[in-house]
C-alpha positions as CSV (number, residue, x, y, z in Angstrom):
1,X,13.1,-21.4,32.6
2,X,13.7,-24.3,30.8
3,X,14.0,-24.1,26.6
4,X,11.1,-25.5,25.0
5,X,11.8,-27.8,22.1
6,X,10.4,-27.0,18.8
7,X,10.8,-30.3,17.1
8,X,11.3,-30.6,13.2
9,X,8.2,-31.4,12.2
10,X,8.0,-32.9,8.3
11,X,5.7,-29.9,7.5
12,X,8.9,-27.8,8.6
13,X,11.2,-29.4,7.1
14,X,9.5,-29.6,3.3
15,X,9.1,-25.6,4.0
16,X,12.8,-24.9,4.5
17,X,14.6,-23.5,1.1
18,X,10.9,-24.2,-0.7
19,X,9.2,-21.9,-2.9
20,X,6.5,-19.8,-1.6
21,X,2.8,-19.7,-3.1
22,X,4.4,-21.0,-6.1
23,X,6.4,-18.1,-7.0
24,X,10.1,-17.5,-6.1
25,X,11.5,-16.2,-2.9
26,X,14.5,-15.2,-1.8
27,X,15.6,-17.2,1.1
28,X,16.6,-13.7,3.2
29,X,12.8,-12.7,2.8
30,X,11.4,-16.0,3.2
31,X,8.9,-15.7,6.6
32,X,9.1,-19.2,8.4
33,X,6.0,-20.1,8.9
34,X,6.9,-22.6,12.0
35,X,8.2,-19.4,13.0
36,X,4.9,-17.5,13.0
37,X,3.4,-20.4,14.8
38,X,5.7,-20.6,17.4
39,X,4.5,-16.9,18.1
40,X,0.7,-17.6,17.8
41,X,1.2,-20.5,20.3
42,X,3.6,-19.1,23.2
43,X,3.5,-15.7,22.7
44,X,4.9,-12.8,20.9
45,X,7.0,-11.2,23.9
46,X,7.9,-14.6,25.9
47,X,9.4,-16.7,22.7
48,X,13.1,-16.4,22.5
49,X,15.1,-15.7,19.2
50,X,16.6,-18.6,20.3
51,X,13.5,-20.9,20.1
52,X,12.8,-18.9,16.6
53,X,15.8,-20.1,14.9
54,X,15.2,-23.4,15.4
55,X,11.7,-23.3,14.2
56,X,13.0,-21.1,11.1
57,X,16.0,-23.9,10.8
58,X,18.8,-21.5,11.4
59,X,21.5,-20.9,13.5
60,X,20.9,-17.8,16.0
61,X,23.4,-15.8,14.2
62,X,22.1,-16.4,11.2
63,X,18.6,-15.2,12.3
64,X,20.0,-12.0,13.5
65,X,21.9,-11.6,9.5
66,X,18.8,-12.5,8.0
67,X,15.6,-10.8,10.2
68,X,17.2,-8.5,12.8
69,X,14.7,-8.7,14.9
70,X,11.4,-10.9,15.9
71,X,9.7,-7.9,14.3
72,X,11.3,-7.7,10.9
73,X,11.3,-11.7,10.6
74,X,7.6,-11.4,10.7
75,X,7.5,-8.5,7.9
76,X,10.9,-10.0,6.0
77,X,8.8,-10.0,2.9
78,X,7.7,-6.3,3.1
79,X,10.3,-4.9,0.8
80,X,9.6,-7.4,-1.9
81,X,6.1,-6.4,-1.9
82,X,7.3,-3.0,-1.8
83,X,9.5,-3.6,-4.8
84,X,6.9,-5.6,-7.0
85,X,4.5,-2.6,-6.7
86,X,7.0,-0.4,-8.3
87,X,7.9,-2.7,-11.0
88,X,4.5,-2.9,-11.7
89,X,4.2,0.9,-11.8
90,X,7.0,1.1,-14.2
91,X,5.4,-1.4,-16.9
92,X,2.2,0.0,-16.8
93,X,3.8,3.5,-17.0
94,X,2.0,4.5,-20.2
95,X,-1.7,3.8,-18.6
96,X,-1.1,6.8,-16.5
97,X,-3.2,7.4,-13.4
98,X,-4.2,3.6,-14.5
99,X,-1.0,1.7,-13.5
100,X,-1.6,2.2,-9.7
101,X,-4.6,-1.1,-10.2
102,X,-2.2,-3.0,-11.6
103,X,0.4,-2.4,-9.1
104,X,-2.3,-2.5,-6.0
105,X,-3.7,-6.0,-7.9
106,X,0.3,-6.7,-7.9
107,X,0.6,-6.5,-3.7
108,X,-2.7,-8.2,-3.1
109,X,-1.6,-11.1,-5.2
110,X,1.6,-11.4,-3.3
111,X,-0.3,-11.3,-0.2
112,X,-2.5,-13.8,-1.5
113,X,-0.2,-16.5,-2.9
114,X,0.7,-18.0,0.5
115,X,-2.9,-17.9,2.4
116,X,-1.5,-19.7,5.3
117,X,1.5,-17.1,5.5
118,X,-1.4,-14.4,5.8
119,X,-3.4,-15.8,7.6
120,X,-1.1,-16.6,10.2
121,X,0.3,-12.6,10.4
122,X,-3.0,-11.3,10.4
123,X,-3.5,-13.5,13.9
124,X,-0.6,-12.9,15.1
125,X,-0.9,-8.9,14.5
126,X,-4.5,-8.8,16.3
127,X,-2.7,-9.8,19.0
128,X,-0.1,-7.8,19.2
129,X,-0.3,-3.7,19.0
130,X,3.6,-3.5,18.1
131,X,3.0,-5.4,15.1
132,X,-0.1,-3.4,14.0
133,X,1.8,-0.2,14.0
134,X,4.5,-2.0,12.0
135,X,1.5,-2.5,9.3
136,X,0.3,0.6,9.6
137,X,4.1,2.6,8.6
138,X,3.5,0.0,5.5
139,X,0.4,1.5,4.6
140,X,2.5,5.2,4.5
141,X,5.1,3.3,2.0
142,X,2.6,2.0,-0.2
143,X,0.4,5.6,-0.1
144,X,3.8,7.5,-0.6
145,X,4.8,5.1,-3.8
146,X,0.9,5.5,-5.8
147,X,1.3,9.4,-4.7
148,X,5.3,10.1,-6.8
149,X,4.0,7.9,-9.1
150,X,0.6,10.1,-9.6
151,X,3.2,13.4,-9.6
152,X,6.0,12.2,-11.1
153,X,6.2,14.7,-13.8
154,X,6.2,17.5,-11.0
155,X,9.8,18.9,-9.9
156,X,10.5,18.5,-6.7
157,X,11.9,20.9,-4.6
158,X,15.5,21.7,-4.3
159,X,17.0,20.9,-0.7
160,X,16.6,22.9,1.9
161,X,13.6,25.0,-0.5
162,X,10.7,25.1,0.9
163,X,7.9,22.9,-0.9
164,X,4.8,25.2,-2.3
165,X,1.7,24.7,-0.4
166,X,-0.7,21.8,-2.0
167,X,-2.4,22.4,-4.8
168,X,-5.6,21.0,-6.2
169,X,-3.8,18.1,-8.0
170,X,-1.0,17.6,-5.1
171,X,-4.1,17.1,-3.2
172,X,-6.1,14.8,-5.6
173,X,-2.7,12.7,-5.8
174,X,-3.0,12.4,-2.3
175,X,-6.5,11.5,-1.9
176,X,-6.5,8.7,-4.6
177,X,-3.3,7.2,-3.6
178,X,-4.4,6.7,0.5
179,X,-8.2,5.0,-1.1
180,X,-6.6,2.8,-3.4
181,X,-4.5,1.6,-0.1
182,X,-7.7,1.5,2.0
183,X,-9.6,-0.5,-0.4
184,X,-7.0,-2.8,-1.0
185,X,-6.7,-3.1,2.5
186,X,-10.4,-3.5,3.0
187,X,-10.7,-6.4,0.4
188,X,-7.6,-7.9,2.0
189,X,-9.3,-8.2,4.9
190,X,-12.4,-9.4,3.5
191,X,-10.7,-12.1,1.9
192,X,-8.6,-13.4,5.2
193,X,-12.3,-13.8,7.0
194,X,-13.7,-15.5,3.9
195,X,-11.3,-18.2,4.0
196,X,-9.7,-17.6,0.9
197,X,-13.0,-16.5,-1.5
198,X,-12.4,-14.8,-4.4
199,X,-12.5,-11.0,-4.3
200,X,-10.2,-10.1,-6.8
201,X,-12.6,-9.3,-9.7
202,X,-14.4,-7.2,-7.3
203,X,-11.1,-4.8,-6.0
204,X,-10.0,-4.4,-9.6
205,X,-13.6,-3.0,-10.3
206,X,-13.4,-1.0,-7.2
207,X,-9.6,0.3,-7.8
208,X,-10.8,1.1,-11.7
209,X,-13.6,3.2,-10.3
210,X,-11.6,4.7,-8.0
211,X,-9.1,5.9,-10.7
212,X,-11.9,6.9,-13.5
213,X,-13.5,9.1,-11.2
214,X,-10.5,11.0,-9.5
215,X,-7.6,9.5,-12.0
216,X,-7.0,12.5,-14.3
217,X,-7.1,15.1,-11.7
218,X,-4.5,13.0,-9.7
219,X,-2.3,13.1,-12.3
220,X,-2.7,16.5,-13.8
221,X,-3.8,15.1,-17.1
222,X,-7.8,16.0,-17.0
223,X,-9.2,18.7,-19.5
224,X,-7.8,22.2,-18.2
225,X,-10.0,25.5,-17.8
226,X,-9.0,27.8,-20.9
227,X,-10.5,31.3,-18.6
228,X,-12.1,32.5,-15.8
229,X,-15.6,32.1,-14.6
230,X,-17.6,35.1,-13.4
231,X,-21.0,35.0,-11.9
232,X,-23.0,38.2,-12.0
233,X,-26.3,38.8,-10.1
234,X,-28.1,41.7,-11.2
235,X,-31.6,43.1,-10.9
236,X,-34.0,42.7,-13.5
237,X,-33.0,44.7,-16.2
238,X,-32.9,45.4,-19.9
239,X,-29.9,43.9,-21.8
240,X,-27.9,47.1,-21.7
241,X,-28.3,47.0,-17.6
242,X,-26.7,43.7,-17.6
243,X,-23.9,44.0,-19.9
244,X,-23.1,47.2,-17.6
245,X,-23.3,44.8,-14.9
246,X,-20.9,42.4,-16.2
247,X,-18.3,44.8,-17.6
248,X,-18.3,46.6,-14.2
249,X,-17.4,43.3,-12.4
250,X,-15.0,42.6,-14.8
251,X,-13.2,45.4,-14.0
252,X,-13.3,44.9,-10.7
253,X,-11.8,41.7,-11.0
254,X,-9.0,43.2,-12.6
């Protein structure tokens, strides 16, 4: 089969060892977007590393150093994402249950500051399954980060102890953490169809509901019951009949 030549256009070369959406990236987490568009237009499984080096501008070793794989070239900037989310967890640390807005806001902006970059992924990942799954194991990461940061101040378990079963916060912690990733997700996705309208205000408002309503729970930090509730139903009766009734289910209760 012969090689098909990916010829350096001037678009590629201004894009090799440039800055990205205006904010610095390391070159070993750089995506090429020639790259990507090699993909789009011949095909995830039937382009060659070969053929995506020379649209990145590397040399075939230096692909392999750099990606590893087609797959991680296409997610290269996953773990700087990754990383920016938990910064941003760290300096909004006193807001509490508050800092995982600013550190979803955080990962949509980095998503958002190349739009062609994007746009080109989310193509390319409709049309290949191998790359949706990728997305989706990111979606665990980022639900996993908002969740230990939501129960941070709960020991974990030794190793090799067995964890306690969930309890109503573990599972609040859990809850809020996996919506704030869907509706980031969801507005994401709104905002690749709307060719690049501004959503932004509209997923902060929806992240800061999200954390008003099931925030404090979440994080364990919500006004605590000081007793017990107990519910009698009695017959009608004077007030001495019901006072017998309510001691006698107290002592039941133990």
């Amino acid at each position: 089969m012969p090689r098909r030549a990916v010829l350096p256009t001037p678009r590629l070369r201004r894009r090799r060892g440039r800055l990205t959406g205006g904010s610095l990236v390391s070159v070993d987490h750089r995506v090429p977007h020639a790259a990507l568009e090699l993909l789009l237009s011949c095909g995830y499984d039937t382009t060659s590393v070969e053929e995506l080096a020379e649209a990145a501008g590397v040399s075939r070793s230096t692909f392999f150093r750099r990606y590893g794989s087609k797959e991680d070239m296409v997610f290269a900037d996953q773990d700087e994402r990754l990383a920016a989310a938990r910064a941003a967890l760290v300096r909004h640390s006193d807001e509490g249950p508050g800092a995982v807005v600013h550190a979803a806001l955080t990962v949509f902006d980095t998503q958002t500051a190349d739009p062609e970059l994007a746009r080109l992924r989310w193509r390319l990942m409709h049309k290949v399954p191998a790359l949706r799954d990728r997305e989706l194991v990111s979606t665990h990461r980022f639900e996993r980060l908002f969740r230990d940061h939501l129960l941070s101040d709960v020991p974990r378990p030794a190793e090799g102890e067995v964890p306690p079963r969930p309890d109503r916060r573990r599972v609040a912690a859990v809850a809020l953490a996996a919506a704030v990733v869907s509706v980031h997700n969801d507005f994401l996705r709104s905002w690749l169809r709307s060719q690049g309208g501004d959503v932004r205000p509209a997923l902060e408002r929806a992240l800061q509901g999200l954390v008003q309503r099931h925030g404090h729970e979440a994080a364990g930090t919500g006004p605590r019951a000081t007793g017990s509730t107990v519910v009698v139903v009695t017959a009608a009766g004077g007030p001495h009949e019901v006072a017998a009734e309510v001691e006698r289910a107290l002592r039941e209760r133990g």
